[in-house]
Backbone bond lengths (Angstrom), bond angles and torsions (degrees), N, CA, C in turn:
res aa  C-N    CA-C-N  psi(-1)  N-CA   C-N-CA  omega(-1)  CA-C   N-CA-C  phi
1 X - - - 1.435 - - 1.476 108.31 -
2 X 1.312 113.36 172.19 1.565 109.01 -178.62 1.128 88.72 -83.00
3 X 1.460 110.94 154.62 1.532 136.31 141.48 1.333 108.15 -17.78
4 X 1.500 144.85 97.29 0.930 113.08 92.99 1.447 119.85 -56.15
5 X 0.953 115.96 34.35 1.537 155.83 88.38 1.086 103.86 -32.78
6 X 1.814 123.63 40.36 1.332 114.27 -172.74 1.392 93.38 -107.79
7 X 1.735 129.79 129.95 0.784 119.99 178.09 1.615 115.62 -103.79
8 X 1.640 98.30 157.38 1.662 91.24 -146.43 1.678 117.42 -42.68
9 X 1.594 105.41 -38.35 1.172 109.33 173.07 1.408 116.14 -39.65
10 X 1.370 121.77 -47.92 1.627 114.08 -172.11 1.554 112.47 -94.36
11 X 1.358 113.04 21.46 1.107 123.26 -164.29 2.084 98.96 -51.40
12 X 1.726 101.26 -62.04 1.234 114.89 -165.75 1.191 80.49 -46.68
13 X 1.587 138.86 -91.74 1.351 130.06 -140.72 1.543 121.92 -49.99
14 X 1.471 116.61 -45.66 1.191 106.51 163.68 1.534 142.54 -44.87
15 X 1.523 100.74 -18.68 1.658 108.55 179.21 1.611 97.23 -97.17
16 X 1.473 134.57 16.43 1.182 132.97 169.48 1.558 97.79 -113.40
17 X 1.446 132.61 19.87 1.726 120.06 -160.41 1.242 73.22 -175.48
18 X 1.601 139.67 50.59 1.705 116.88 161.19 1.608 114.40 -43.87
19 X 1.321 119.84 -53.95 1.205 127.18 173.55 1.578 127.41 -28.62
20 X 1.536 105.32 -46.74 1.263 111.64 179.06 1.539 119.42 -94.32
21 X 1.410 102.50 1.54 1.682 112.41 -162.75 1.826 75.81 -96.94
22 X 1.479 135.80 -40.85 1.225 122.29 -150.47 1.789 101.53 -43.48
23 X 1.095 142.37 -43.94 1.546 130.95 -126.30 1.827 83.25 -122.49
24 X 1.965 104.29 -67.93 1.432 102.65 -176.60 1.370 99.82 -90.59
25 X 0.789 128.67 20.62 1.352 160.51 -156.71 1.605 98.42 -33.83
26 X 0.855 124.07 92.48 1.395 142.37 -136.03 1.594 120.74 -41.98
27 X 1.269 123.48 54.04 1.885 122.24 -12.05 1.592 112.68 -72.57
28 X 1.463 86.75 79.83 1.735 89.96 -172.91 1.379 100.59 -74.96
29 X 1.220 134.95 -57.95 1.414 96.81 -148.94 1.922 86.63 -171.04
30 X 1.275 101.66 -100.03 1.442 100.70 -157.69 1.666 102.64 -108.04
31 X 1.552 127.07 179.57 1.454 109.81 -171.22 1.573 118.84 -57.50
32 X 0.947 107.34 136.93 1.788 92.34 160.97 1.075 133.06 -56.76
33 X 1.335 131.61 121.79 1.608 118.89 -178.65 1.636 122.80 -67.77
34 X 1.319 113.14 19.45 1.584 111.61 -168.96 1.181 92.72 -114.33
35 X 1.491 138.27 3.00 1.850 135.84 -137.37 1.578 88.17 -121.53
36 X 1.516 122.90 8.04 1.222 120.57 -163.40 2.190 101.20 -57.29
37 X 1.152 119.60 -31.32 1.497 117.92 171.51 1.440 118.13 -50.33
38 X 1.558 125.56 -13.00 0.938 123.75 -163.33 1.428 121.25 -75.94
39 X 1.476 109.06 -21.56 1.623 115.71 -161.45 2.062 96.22 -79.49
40 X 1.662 108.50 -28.32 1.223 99.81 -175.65 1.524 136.23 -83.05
41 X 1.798 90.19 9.87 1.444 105.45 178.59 1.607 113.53 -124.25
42 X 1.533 112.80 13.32 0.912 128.05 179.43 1.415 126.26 -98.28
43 X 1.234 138.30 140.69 1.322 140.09 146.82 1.445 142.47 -48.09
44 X 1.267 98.94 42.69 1.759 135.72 -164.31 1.609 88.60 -56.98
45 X 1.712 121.71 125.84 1.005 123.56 169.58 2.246 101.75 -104.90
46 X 1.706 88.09 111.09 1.363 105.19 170.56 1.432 140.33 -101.48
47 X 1.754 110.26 129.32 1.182 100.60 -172.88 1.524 112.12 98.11
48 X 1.340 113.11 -6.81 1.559 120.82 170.18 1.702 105.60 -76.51
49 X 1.512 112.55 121.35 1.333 113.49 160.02 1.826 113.52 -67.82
50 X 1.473 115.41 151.36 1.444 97.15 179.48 1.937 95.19 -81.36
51 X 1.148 109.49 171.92 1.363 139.91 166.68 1.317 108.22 -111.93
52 X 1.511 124.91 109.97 2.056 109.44 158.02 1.367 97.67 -87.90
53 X 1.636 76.52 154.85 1.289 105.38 -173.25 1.496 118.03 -90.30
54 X 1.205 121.15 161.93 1.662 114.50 -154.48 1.480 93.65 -67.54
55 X 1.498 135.90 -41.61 1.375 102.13 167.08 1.329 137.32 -132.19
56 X 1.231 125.71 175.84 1.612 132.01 -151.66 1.436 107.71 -96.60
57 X 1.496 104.09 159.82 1.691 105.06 176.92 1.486 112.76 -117.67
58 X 1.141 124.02 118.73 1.210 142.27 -141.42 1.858 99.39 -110.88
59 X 0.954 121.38 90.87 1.158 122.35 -174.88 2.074 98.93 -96.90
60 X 1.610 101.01 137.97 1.295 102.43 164.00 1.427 113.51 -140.30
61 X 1.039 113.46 132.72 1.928 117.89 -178.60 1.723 108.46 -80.26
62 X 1.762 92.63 144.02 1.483 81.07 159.34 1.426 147.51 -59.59
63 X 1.388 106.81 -11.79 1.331 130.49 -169.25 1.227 121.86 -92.12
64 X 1.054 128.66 79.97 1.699 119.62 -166.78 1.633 112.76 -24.76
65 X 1.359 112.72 -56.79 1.343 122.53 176.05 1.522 105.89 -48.82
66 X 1.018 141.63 16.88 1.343 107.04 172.81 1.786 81.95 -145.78
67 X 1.090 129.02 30.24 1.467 128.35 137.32 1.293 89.12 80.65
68 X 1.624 107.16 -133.03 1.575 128.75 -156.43 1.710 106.30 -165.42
69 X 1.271 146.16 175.23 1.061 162.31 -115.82 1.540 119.94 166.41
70 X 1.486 134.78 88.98 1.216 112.61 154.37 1.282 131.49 -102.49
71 X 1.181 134.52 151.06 1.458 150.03 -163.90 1.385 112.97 -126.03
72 X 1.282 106.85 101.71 1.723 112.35 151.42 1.417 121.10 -74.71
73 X 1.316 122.60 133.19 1.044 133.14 -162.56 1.635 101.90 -97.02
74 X 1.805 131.84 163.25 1.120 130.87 160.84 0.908 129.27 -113.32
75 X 1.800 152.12 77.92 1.447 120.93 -141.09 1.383 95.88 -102.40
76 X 0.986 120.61 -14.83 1.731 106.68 163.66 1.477 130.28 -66.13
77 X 1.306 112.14 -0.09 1.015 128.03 168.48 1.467 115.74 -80.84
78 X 1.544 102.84 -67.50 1.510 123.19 -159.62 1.857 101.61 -137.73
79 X 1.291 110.72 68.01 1.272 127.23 -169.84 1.874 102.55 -52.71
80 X 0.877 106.97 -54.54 1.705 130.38 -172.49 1.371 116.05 -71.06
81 X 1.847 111.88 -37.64 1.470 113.28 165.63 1.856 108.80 -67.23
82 X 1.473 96.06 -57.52 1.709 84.43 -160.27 1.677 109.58 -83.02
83 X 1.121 128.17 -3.87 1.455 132.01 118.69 1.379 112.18 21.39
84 X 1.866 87.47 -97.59 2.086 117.76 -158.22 1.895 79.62 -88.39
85 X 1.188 144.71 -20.79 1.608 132.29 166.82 1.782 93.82 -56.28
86 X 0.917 107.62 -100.92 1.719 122.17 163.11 1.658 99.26 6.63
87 X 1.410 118.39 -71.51 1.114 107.32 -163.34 1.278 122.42 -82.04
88 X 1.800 122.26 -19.41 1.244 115.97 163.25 1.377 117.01 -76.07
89 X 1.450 123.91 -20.25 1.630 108.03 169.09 1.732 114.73 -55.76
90 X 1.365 125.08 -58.54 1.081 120.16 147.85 1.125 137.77 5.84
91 X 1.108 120.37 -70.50 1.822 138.99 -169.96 1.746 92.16 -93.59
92 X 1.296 117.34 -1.38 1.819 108.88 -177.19 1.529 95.90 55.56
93 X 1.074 130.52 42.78 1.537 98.45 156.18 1.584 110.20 -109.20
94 X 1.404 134.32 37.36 1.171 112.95 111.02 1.393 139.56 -112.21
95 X 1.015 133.55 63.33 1.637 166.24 162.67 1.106 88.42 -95.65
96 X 1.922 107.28 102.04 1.523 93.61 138.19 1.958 85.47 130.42
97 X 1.699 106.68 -19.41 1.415 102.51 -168.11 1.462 106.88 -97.83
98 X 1.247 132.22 -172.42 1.374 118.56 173.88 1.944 101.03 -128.20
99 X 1.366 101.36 -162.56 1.096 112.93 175.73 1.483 106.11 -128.47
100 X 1.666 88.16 84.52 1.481 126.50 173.51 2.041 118.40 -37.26
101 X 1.395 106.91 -52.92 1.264 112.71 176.10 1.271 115.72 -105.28
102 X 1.492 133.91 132.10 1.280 151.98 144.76 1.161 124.03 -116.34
103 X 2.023 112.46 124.49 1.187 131.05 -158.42 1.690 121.73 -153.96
104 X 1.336 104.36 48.43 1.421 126.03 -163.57 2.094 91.48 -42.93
105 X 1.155 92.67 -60.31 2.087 75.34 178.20 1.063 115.39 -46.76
106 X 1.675 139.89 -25.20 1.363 107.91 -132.71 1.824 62.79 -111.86
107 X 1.329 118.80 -38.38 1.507 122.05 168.61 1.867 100.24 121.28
108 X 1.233 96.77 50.41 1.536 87.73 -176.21 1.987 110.52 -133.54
109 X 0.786 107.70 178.93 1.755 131.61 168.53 0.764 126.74 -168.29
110 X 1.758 123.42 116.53 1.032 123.70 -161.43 1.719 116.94 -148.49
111 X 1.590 97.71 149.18 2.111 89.76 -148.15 1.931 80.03 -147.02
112 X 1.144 114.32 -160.35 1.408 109.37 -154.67 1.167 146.20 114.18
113 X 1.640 119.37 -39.95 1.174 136.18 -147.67 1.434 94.90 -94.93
114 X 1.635 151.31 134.97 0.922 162.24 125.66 2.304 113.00 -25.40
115 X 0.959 108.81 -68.94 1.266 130.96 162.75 1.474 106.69 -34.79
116 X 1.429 114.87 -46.13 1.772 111.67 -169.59 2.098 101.25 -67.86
117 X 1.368 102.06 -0.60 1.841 87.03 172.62 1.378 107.93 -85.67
118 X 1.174 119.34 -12.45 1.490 115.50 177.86 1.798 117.73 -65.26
119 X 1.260 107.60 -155.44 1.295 103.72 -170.19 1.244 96.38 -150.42
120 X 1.000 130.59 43.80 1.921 154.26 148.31 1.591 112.51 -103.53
121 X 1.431 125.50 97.30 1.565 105.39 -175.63 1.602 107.42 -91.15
122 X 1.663 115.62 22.82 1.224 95.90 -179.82 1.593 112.87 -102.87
123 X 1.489 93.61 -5.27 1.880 86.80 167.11 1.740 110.02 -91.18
124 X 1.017 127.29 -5.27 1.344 110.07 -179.63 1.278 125.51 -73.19
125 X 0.868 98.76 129.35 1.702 124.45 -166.22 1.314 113.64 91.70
126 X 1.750 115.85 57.15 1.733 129.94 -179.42 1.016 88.19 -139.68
127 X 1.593 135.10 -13.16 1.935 110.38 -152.51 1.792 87.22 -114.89
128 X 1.888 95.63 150.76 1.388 101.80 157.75 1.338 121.95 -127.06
129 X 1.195 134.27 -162.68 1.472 117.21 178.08 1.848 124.06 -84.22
130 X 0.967 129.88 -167.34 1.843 116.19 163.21 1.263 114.62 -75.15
131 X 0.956 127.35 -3.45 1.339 125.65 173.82 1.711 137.41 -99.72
132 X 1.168 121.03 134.75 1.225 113.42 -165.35 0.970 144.82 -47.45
133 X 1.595 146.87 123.66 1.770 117.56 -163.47 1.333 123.75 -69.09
134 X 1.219 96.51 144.74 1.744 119.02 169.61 1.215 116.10 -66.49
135 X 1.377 116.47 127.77 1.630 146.88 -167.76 2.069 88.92 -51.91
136 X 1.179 112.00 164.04 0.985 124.63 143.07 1.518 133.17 -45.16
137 X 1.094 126.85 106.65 2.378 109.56 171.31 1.695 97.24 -132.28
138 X 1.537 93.43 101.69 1.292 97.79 -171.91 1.879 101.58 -92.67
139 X 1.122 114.47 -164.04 1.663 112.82 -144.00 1.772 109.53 -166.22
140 X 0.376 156.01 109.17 1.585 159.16 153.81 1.504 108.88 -36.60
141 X 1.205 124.36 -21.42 1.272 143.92 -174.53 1.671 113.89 -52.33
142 X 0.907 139.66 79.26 1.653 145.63 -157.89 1.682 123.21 -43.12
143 X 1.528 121.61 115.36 1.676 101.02 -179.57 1.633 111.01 -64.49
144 X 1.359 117.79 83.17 1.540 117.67 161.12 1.717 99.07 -82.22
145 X 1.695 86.19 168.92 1.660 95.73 176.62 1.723 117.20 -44.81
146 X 0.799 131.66 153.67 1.236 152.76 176.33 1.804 127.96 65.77
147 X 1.139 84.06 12.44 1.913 92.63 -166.39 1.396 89.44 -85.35
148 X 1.480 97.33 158.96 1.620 110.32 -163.72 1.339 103.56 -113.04
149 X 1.316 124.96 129.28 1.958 110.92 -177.01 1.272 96.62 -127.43
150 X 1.475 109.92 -159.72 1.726 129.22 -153.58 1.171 89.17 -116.87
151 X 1.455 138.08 124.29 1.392 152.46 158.82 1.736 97.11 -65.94
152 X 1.666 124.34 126.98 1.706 128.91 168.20 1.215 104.74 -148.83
153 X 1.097 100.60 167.76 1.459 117.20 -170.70 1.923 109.14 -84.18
154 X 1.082 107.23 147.62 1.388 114.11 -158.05 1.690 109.05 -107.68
155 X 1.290 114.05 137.72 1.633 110.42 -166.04 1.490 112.03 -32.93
156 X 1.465 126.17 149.00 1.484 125.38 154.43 1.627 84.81 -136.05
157 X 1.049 142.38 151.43 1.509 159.63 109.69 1.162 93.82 -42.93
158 X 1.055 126.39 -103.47 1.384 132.93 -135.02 1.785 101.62 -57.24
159 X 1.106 131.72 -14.83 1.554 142.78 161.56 1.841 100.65 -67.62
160 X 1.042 112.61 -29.04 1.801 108.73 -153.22 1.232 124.58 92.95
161 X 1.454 111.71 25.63 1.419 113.47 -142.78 1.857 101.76 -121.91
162 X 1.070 116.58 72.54 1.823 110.90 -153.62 1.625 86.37 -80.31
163 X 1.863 101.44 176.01 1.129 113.08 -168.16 2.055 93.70 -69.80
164 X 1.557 101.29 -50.03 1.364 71.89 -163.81 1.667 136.12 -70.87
165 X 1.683 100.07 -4.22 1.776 93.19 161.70 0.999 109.48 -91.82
166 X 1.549 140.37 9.92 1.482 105.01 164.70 1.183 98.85 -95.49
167 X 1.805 143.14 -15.68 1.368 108.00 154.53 1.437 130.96 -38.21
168 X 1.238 129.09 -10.14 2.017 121.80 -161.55 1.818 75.65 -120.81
169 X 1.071 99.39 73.45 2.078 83.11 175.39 1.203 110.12 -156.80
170 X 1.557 123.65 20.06 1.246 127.55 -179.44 1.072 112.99 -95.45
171 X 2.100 118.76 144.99 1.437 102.29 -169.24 1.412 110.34 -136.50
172 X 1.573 107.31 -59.92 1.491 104.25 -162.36 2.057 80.71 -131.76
173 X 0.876 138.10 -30.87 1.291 134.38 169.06 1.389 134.69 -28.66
174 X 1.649 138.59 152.04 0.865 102.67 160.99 1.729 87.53 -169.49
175 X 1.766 97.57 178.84 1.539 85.90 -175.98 1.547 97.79 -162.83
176 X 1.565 131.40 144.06 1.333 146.24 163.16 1.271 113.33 -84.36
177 X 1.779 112.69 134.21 1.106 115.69 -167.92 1.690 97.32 -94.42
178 X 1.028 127.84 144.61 0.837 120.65 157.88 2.241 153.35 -120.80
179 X 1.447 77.99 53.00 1.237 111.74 -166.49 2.045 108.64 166.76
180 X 1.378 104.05 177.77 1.998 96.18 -169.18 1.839 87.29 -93.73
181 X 1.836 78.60 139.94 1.213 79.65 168.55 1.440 114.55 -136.19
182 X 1.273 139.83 108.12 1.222 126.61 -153.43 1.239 111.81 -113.14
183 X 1.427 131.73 50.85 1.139 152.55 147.08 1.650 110.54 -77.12
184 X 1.336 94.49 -43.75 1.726 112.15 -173.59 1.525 106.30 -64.33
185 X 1.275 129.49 -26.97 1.509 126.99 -120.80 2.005 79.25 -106.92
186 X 1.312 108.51 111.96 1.262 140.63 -174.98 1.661 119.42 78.70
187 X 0.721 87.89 29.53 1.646 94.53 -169.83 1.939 119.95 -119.13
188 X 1.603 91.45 -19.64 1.635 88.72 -178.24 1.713 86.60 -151.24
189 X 1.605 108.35 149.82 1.730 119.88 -171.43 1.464 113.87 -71.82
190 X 1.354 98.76 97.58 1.900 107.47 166.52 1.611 100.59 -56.63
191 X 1.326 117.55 125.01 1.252 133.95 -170.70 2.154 116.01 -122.67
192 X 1.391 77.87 -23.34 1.582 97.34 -175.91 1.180 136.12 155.68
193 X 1.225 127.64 -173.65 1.556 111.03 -151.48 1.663 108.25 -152.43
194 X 1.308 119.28 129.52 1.692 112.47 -167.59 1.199 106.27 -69.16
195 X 0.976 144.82 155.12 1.807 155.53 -165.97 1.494 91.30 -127.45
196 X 1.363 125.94 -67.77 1.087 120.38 -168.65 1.285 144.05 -132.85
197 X 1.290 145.69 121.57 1.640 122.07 -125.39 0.829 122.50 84.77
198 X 1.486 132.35 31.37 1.732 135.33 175.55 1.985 93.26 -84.26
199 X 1.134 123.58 -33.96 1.916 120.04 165.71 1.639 98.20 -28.73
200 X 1.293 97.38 -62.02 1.607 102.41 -144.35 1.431 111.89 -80.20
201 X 1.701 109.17 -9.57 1.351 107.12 171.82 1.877 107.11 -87.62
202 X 1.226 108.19 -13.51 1.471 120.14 174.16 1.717 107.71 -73.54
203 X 1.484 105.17 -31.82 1.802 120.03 177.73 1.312 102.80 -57.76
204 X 2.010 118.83 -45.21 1.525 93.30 -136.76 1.559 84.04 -107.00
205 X 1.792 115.70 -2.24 1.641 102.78 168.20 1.595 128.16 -77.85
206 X 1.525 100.17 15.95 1.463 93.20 -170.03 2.267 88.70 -119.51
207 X 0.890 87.63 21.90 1.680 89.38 158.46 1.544 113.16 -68.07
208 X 1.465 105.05 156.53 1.687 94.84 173.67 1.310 104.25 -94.26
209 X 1.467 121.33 158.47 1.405 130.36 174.04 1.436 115.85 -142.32
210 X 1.305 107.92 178.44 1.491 103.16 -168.40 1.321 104.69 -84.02
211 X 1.654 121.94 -157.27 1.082 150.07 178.59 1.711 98.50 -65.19
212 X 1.094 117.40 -34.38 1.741 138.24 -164.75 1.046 103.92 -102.70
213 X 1.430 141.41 34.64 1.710 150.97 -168.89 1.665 110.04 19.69
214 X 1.802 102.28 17.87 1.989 97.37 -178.12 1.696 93.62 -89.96
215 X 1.792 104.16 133.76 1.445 93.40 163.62 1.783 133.41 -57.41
216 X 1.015 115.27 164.93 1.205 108.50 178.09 1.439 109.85 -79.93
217 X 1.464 115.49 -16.18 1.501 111.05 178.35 1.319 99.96 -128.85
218 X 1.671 116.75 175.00 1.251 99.34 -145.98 1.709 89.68 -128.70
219 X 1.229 102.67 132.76 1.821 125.91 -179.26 1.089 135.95 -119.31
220 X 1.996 75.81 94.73 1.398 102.26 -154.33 1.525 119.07 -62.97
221 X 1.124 144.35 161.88 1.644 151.24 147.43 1.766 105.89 -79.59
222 X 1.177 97.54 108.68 1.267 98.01 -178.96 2.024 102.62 -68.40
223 X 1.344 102.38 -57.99 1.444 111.27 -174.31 1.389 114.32 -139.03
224 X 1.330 119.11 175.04 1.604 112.53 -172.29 1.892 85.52 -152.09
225 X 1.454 130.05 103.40 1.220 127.91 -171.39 1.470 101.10 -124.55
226 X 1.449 118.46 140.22 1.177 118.00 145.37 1.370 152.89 -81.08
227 X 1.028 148.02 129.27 1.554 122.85 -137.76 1.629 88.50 -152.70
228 X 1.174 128.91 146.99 1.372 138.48 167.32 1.881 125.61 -36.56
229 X 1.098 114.02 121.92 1.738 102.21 173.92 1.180 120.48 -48.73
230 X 1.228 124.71 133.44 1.581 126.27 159.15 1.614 133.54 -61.09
């Protein structure tokens, strides 16, 4: 999805294209569904089975009610995404963020944002981490329910912003599909896929939210740990 993964710069445009901000979400959030051209100008690696990686991402909410989340990661897929994933669990910087976008139609959830600890909900889904964005590694690999992708920012022209650099523009974002969505399917970096806790990502999409898919209350990530494969 786009960025909400929206970075502040595209902030305005993204609140004119919620839709497309969800995935790259400008870097709103989840892919855009209009970016469908993207897979044919891309360097789509096909026919790759994923590989997990020896270890898992262990997501836990503050909320008892909304359980926990694990994530197998793919780095043969997206060597460079789950990488800078890998390395911000590490440093805890996501501890502490929420899951800024909810969008059961468009089929997404999406958390990431550094910015969402504040207490302004109109920048969340603008902030990325200090570090530089990660290239595009697109995948043949299908958005079915639970696969985990790269939140980027979604074309603007009139920003400077063409389709093919906002493919290389994904950073610290990210978002669960939750259901197939094949708008997505070459167009934004399959990174990984929930194993366990797909309930609870069904729990926290049935929050209410605004007009702007941000809940009205805020869901939090307690922690984001890595822990050994089973």
């Amino acid at each position: 999805m786009e960025r909400r993964h929206f970075r502040a710069r595209a902030a305005a445009l993204c609140a004119g294209v919620a839709l497309l901000a969800l995935m790259a979400g400008c870097r709103g959030g989840a892919p855009a569904s209009n970016n469908s051209n993207a897979a044919s100008n891309a360097n789509v690696k096909r026919g790759v089975k994923p590989v997990p990686d020896a270890e898992v991402a262990v997501i836990e909410m503050e909320n008892p009610a909304y359980g926990r989340m694990v994530i197998e990661l793919y780095p043969n897929l997206a060597p460079q995404m789950v990488e800078r994933f890998k390395q911000l669990v590490r440093e805890g910087f996501y501890n502490g963020t929420t899951f800024h976008r909810i969008d059961p139609e468009l089929g997404i959830i999406q958390g990431g944002d550094h910015l969402s600890k504040d207490d302004n909900p109109n920048n969340d889904g603008t902030g990325d981490s200090p570090y530089p964005d990660v290239p595009g590694e697109f995948s043949d690999v299908p958005y079915e329910r639970g696969i985990v992708g790269a939140a980027r920012q979604g074309a603007a022209p009139q920003m400077g912003i063409s389709e093919e650099k906002a493919r290389d523009t994904a950073n610290s974002q990210f978002y669960v599909t939750l259901k197939r969505v094949p708008p997505f399917d070459g167009n934004y970096t399959v990174f990984g896929r929930v194993i366990e806790g797909m309930s609870n990502a069904d729990i926290i999409a049935l929050a209410p939210v605004s007009a702007a898919s941000r809940p009205y209350d805020k869901i939090v990530i307690k922690s984001i740990t890595l822990q050994p494969r089973k």
